[in-house]
LOVEXZA-221408 format. One record per residue (C-alpha): x, y, z; residue in three letters; residue number from 1. Coordinates in nm, 4 decimals. Each point is the difference from the previous one (the first is absolute). Layout:
N
X,Y,Z,ala,NUM
...
//
This chain:
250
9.2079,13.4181,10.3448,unk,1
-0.0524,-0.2964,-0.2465,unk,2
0.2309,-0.3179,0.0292,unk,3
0.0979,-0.2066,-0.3122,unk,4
0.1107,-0.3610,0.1181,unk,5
0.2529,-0.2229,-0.2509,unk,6
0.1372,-0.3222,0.1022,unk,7
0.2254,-0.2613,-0.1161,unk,8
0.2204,-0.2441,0.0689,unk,9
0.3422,0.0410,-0.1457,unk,10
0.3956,-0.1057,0.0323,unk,11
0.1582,0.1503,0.2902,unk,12
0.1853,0.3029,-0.1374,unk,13
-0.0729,-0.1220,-0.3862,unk,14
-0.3179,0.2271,-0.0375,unk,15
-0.0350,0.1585,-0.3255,unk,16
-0.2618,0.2259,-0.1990,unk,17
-0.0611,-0.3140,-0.1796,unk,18
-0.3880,-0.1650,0.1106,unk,19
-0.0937,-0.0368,0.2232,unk,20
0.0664,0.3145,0.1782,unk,21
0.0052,0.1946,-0.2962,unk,22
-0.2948,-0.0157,-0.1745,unk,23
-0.1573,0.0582,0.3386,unk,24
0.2064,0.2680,0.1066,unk,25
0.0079,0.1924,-0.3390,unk,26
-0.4048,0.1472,0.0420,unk,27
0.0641,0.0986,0.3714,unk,28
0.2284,0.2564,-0.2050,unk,29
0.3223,-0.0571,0.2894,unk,30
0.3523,-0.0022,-0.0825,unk,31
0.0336,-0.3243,-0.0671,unk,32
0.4094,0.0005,-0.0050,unk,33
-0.0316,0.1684,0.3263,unk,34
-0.2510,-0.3044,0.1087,unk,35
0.1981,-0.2847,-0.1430,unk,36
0.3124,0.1382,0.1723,unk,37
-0.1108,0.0247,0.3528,unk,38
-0.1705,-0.3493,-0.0215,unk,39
0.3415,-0.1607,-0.0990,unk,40
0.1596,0.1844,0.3167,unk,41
-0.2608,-0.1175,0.2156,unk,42
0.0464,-0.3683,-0.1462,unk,43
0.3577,-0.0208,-0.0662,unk,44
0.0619,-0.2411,0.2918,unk,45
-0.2596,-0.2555,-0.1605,unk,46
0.1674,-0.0459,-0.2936,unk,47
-0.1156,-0.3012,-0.2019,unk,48
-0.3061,-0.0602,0.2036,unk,49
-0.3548,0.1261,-0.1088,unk,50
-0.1282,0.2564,0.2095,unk,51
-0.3443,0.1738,0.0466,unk,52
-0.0341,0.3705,-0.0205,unk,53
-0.2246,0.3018,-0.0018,unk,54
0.0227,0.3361,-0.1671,unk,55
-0.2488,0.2330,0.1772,unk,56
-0.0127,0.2973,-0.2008,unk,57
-0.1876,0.3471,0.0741,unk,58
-0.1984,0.0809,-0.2776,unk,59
0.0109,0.4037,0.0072,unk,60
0.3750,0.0330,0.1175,unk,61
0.1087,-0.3142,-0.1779,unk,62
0.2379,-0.0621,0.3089,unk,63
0.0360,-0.3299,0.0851,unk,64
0.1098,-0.2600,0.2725,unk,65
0.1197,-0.3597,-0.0149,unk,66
-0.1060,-0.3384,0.2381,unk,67
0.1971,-0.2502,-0.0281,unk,68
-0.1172,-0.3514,0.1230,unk,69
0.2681,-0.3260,0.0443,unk,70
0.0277,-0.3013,-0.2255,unk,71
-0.1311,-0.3218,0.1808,unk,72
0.2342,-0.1478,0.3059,unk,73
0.0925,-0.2693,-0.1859,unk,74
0.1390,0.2170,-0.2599,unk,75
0.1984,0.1951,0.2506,unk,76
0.1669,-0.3146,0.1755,unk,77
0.0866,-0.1461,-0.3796,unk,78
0.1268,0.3828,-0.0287,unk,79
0.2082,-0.0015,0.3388,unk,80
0.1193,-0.3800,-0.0943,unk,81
0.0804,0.0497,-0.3471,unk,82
-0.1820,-0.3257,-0.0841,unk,83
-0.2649,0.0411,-0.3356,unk,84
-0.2444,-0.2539,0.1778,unk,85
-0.1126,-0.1989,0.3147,unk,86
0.0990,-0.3588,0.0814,unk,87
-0.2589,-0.2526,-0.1899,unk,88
0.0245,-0.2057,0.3070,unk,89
0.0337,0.2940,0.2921,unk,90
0.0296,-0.2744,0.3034,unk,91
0.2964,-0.2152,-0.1500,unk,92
0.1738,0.2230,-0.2346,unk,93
0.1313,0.3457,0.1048,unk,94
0.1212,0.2027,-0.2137,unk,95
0.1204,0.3567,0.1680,unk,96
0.0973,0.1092,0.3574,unk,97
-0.1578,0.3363,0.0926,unk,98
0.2152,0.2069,0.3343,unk,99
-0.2968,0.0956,0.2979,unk,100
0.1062,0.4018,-0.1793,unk,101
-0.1531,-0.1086,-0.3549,unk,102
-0.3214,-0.0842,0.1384,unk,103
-0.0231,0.3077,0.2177,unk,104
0.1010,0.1799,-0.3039,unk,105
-0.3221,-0.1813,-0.2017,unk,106
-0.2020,0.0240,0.3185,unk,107
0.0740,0.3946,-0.0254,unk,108
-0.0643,0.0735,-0.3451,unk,109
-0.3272,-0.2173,0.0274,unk,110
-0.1423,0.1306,0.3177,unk,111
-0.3020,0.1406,-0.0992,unk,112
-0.1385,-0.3264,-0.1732,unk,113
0.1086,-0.2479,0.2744,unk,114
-0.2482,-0.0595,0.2848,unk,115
0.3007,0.0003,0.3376,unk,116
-0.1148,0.2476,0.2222,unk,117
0.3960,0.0619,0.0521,unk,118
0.2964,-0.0370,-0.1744,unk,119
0.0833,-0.3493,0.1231,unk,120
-0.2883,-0.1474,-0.0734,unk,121
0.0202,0.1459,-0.3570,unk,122
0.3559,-0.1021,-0.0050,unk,123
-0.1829,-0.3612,0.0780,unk,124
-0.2720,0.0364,-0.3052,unk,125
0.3299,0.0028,-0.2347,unk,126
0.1865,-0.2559,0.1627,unk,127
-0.3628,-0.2371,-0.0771,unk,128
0.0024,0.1001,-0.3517,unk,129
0.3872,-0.1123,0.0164,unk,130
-0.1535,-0.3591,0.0623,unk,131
-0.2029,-0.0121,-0.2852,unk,132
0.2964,0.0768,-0.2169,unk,133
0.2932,-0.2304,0.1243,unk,134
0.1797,0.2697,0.1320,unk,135
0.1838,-0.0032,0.3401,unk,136
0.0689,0.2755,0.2469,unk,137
0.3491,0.0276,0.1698,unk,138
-0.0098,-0.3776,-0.0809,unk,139
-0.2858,-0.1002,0.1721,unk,140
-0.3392,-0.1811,-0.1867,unk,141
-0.2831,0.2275,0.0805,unk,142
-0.1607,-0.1460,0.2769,unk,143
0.3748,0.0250,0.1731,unk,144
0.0437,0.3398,-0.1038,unk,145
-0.3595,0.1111,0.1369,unk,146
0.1104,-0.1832,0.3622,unk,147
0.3027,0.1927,-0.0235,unk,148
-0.1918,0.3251,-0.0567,unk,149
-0.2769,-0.0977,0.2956,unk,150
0.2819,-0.0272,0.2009,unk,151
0.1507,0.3081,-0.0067,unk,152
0.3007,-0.1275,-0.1881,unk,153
-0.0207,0.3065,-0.2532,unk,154
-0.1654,0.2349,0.2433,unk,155
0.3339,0.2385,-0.0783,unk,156
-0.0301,-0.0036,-0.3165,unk,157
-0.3754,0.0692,-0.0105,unk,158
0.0224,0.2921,0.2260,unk,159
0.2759,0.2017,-0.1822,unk,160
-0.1910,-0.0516,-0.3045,unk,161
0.3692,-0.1847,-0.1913,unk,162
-0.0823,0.0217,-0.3033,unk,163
0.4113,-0.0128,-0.1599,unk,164
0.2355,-0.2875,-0.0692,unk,165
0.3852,0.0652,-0.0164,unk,166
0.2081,-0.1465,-0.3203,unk,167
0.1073,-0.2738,0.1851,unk,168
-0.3722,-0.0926,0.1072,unk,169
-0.1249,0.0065,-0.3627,unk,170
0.3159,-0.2294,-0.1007,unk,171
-0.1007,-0.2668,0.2149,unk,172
-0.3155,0.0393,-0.0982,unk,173
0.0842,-0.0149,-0.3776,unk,174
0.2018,-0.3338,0.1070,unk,175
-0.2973,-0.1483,0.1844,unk,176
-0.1918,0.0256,-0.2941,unk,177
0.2578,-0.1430,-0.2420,unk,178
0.0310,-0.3239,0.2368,unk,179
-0.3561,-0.0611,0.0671,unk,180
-0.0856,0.0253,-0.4082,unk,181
0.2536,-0.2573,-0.0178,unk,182
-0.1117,-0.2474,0.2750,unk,183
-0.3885,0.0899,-0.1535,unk,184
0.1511,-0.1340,-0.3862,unk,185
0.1465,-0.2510,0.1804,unk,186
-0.2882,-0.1306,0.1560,unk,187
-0.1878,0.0484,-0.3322,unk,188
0.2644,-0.2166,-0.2064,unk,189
-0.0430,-0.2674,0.2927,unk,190
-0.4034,0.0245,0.0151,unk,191
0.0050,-0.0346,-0.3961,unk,192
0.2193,-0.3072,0.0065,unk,193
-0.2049,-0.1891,0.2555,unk,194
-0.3243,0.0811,-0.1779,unk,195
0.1013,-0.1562,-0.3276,unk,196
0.1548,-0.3245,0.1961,unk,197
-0.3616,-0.0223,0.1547,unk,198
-0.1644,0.0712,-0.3823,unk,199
0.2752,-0.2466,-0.0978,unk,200
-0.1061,-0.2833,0.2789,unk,201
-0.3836,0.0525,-0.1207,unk,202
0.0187,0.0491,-0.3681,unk,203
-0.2245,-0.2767,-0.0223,unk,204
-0.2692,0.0993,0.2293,unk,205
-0.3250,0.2543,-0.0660,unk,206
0.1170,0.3796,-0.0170,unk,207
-0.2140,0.0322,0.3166,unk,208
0.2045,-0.2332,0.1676,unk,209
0.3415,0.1224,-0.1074,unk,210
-0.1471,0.3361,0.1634,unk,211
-0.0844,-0.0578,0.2364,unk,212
0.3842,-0.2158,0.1434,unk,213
0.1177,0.3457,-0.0904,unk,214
-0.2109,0.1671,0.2417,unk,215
0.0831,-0.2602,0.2782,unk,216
0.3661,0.0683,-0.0540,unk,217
-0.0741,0.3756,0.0724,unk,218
0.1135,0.1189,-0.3656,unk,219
-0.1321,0.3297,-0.0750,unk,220
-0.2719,0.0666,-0.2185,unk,221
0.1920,0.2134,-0.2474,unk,222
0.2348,-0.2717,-0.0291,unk,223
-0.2862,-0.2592,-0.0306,unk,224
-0.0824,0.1942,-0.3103,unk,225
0.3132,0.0552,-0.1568,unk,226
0.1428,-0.3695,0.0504,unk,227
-0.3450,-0.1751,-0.1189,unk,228
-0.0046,0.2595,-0.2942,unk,229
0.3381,-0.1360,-0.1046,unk,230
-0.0995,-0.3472,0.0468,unk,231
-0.2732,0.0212,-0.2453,unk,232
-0.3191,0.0076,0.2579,unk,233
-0.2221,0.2909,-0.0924,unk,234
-0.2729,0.1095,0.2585,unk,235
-0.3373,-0.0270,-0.1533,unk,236
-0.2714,0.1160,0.2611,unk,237
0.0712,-0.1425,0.3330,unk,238
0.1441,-0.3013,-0.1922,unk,239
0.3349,-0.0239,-0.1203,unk,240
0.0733,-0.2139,-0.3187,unk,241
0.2816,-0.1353,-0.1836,unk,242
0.0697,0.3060,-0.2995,unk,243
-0.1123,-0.1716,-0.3374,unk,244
0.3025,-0.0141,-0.2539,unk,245
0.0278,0.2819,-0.2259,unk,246
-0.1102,-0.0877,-0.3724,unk,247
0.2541,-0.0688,-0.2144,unk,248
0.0948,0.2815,-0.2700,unk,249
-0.1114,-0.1029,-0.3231,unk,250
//
């Protein structure tokens, strides 16, 4: 009994008979409506994340099953946080608050790709990727929410597996977010300022120089580049240089 293998990585719950699935589906001589529609069941709950998937089709009965494989955790916490992107600067800046049942949620639906021999230490593997992202968990920075976790502090949790938030949980949550994106543009309309006082203060100094007060004053490197940009200093190499004057229109 021969197998026929397709895969692809598509929208959750937006897959269509469009390429790339069906160009490849089309000579395995399937229904490919039939296909497409149990694919978008199966992926329905990933909706607007990219997801990997296999068709395995049986060549002489043309019957077919569907594997589904997750998007990447860091997809699924900017899923469960409702956030399009990571903190640039993960240790200072936060920029969501996950509850312990998000992560076990993640930790669930990604349990085959983590390494924890258990739950908890899966749940643990999330909560790390967490760090890398600026994201907290029930309000704790990482390395506080991992203590908490070693500890036994979410042991309940864990155990039954809580996977659900109630309205009012998801509210606060939704509030959390709203007030740490405003402290995190706050803190961004602050950094900015000081940076171009310092460019300011050393306008008359080498590009290098001007640099590297910036870095001493702990200003972000995105924000390094956007407030020298403005200034006029354009980064040539691993020099920077004063931006020449743009010719005059004739």
């Amino acid at each position: 009994m021969a197998k026929e293998i397709v895969e692809a990585l598509i929208e959750g719950g937006k897959a269509t008979a469009a390429p790339p699935l069906g160009p490849a589906l089309g000579p395995l001589k399937v229904n490919i409506g039939q296909v497409v529609a149990a694919i978008n069941e199966k992926t329905k709950s990933f909706k607007g994340m990219q997801v990997p998937i296999k068709v395995i089709v049986d060549s002489d009965t043309k019957e077919f099953e569907i594997e589904i494989g997750t998007p990447p955790a860091a997809a699924l916490i900017k899923k469960e946080a409702g956030i399009t992107k990571g903190s640039g600067n993960p240790l200072l800046d936060k920029v969501a608050d996950l509850r312990i049942e998000q992560i076990i949620k993640i930790a669930k639906m990604k349990e085959d790709a983590l390494l924890g021999k258990d739950l908890k230490q899966k749940v643990r593997e999330i909560v790390g990727t967490c760090q890398s992202m600026g994201v907290l968990v029930e309000g704790k920075t990482a390395p506080e929410a991992l203590k908490a976790i070693q500890e036994g502090q979410f042991d309940e949790q864990i155990k039954a597996e809580k996977t659900e938030l109630t309205a009012e949980e998801l509210k606060a949550l939704e509030e959390e977010k709203k007030k740490l994106q405003a402290d995190l543009e706050e803190r961004r309309k602050q950094l900015e300022a000081k940076a171009k006082e310092i460019i300011t203060l050393n306008k008359n100094k080498e590009p290098k120089k001007i640099k590297a007060a910036l870095v001493e004053a702990k200003i972000p490197p995105t924000i390094i580049e956007k407030t020298m940009t403005e200034a006029g200093i354009v980064v040539v190499g691993e020099k920077k240089e004063a931006a020449a004057p743009a010719p005059a229109k004739k």
